[in-house]
C-alpha positions, 0 to 999 in steps of 0.5 A, spaced: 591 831 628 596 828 631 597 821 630 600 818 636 605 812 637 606 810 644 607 805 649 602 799 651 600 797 657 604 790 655 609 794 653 608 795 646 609 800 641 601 802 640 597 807 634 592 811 636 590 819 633 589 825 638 585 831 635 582 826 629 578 832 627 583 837 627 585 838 619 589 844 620 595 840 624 598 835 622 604 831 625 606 824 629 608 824 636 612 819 639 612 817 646 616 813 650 618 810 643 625 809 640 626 811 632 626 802 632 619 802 635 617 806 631 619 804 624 618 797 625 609 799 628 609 803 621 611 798 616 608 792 621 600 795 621 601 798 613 600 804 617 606 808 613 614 808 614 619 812 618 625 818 615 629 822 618 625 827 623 619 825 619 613 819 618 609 818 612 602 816 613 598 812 609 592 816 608 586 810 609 591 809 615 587 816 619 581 815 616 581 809 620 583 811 626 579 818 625 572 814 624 566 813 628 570 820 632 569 826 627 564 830 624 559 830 617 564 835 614 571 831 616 572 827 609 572 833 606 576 838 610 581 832 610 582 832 602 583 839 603 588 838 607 591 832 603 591 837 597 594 842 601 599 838 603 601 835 595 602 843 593 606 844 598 610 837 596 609 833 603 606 828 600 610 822 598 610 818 591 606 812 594 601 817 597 603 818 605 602 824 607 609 827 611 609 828 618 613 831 623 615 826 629 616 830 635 619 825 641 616 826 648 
């Protein structure tokens, strides 16, 4: 999965998944955003929030994004991807999940 920040055709910062069905990756692409216009989209929709070289994104934030485009299975694989991540100390206090950001 690749949750994915990038530049409108008004030229606002927009939210969008890449991959939704790919519950084996899992980090945030910003393109042709600053670190500004990625923080303020986050906080603004509720979607997560911007530290450092990495985003936390709210859980219900990808099934929203995900839904209408994935498989039958998708809910479940998803949860183990989440369990996996909170063993590995990637998810936050409030339940986001860390993600990389990778800036193109």
């Amino acid at each position: 999965m690749i949750i994915v920040i990038s530049v409108g055709p008004a030229g606002e910062a927009t939210l969008s998944i890449d991959q939704p069905d790919d519950c084996g990756a899992f980090h945030l692409e910003a393109r042709g955003v600053d670190r500004h216009a990625v923080g303020a989209l986050l906080a603004r929709v509720g979607a997560g929030s911007l530290a450092g070289d990495n985003a936390f994104i709210e859980p219900a934030t990808v099934e929203r994004l995900a839904a209408g485009s994935v498989g039958a299975d998708w809910e479940a694989r998803f949860a183990g991807m989440l369990a996996y991540a909170e063993e590995k100390g990637w998810i936050d206090a409030s339940g986001a999940v860390q993600a990389h950001v990778e800036w193109t």
